[in-house]
VOPAPA-828939 format. One record per residue (C-alpha): residue number from 1; x, y, z; residue in three letters. Coordinates in pm, 1 decimal, padded with zeros to 6 digits. Example, Ala and Ser with C-alpha at 12.3 -4.5 7.8 and 13.67 -1.06 7.14 Angstrom:
2
+-----+----------+----------+----------+------+
!  nr !        X !        Y !        Z ! rest !
+-----+----------+----------+----------+------+
!   1 !  01230.0 ! -00450.0 !  00780.0 !  ALA !
!   2 !  01367.0 ! -00106.0 !  00714.0 !  SER !
+-----+----------+----------+----------+------+
This chain:
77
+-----+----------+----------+----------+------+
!  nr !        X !        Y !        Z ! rest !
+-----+----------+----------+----------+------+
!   1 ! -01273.1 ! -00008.7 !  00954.4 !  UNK !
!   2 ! -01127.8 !  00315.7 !  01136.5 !  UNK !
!   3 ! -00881.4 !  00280.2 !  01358.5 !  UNK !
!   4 ! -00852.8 ! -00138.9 !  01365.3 !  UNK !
!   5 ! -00604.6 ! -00170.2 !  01097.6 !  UNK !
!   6 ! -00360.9 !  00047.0 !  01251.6 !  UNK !
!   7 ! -00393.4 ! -00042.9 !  01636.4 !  UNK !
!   8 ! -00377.7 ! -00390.5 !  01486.5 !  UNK !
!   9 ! -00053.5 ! -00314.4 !  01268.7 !  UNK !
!  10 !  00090.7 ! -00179.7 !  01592.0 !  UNK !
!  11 !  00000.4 ! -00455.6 !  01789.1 !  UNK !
!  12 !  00178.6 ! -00659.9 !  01557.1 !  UNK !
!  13 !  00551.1 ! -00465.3 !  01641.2 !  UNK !
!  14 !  00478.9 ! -00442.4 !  02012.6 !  UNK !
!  15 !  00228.4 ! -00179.1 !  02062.6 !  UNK !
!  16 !  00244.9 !  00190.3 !  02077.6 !  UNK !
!  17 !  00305.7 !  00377.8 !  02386.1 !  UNK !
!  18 !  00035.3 !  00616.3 !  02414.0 !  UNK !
!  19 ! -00249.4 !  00332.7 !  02324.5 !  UNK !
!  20 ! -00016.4 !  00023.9 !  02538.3 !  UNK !
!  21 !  00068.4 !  00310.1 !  02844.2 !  UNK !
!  22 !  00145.1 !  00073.6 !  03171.8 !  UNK !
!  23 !  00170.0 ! -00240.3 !  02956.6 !  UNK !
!  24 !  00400.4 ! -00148.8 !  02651.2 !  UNK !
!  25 !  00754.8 ! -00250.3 !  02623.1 !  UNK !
!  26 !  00980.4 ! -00034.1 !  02424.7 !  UNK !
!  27 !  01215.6 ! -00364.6 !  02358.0 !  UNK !
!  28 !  00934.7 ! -00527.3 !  02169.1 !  UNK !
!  29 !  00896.7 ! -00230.0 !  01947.8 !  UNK !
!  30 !  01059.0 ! -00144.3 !  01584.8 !  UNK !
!  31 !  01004.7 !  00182.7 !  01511.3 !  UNK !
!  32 !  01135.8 !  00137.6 !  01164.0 !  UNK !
!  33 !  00929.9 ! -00162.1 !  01041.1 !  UNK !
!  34 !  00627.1 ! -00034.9 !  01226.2 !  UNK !
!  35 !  00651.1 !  00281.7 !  00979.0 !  UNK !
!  36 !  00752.0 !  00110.4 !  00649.8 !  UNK !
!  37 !  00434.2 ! -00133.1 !  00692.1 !  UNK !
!  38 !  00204.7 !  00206.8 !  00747.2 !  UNK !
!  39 !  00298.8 !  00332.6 !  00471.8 !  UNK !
!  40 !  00363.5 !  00025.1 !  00254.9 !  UNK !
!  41 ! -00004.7 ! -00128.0 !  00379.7 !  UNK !
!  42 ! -00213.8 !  00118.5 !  00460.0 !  UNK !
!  43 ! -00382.2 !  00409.3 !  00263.9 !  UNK !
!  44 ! -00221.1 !  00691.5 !  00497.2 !  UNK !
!  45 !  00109.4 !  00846.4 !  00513.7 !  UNK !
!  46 !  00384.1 !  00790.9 !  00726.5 !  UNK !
!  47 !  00288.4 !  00898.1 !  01112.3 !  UNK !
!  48 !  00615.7 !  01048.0 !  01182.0 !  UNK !
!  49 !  00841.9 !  01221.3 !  01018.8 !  UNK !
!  50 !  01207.1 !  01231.8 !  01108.2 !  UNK !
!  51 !  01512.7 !  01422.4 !  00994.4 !  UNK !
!  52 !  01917.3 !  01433.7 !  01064.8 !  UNK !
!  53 !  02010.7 !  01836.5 !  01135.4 !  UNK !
!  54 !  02164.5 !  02050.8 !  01263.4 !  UNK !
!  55 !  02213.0 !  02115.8 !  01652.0 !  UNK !
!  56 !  02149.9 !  02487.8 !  01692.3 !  UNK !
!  57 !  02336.7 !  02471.0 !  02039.4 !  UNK !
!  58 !  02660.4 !  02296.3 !  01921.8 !  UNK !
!  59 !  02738.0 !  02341.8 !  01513.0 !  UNK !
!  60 !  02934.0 !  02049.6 !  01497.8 !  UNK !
!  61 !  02643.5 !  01779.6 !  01613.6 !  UNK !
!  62 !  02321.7 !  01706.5 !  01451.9 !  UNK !
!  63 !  02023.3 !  01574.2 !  01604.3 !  UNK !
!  64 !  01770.8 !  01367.4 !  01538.3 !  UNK !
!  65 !  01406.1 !  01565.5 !  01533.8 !  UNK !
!  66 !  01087.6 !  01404.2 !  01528.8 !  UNK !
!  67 !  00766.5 !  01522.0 !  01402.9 !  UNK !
!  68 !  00389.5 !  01460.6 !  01407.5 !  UNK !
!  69 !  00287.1 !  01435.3 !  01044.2 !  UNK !
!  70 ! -00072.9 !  01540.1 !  01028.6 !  UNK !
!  71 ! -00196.8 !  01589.2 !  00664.3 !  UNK !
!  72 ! -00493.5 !  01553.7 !  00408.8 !  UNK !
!  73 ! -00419.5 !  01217.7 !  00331.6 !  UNK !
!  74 ! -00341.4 !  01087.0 !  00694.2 !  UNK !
!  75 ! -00556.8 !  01279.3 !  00872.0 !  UNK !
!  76 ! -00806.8 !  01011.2 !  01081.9 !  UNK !
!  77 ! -01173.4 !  01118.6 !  01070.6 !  UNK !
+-----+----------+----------+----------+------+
């Protein structure tokens, strides 16, 4: 199987930039719903992790960060 179920999960919610590149449209794309069906459908974790905190430059805004999530049981072999 390797990668097919999850190029065609993306496929499904408009792509993913770094496989779509010249062709992908970011209007077509849930980020959300694209993540909840990983990790609702497929045996891997969540691709991306994200998290509301702090802004170290400005203590009364937070920011959104984003992170890779690479792990054991995500990991693509």
């Amino acid at each position: 199987r390797g990668l097919k179920p999850l190029v065609k999960l993306l496929q499904k919610y408009g792509g993913w930039p770094l496989i779509e590149r010249k062709t992908w449209n970011p209007s077509n794309f849930n980020l959300p719903n694209v993540m909840s069906d990983i990790k609702q459908n497929l045996a891997m974790g969540v691709l991306l992790e994200l998290a509301i905190e702090p802004d170290l430059k400005d203590a009364e805004k937070n920011v959104i960060s984003v992170r890779g999530k690479v792990n054991e049981t995500n990991r693509v072999k």
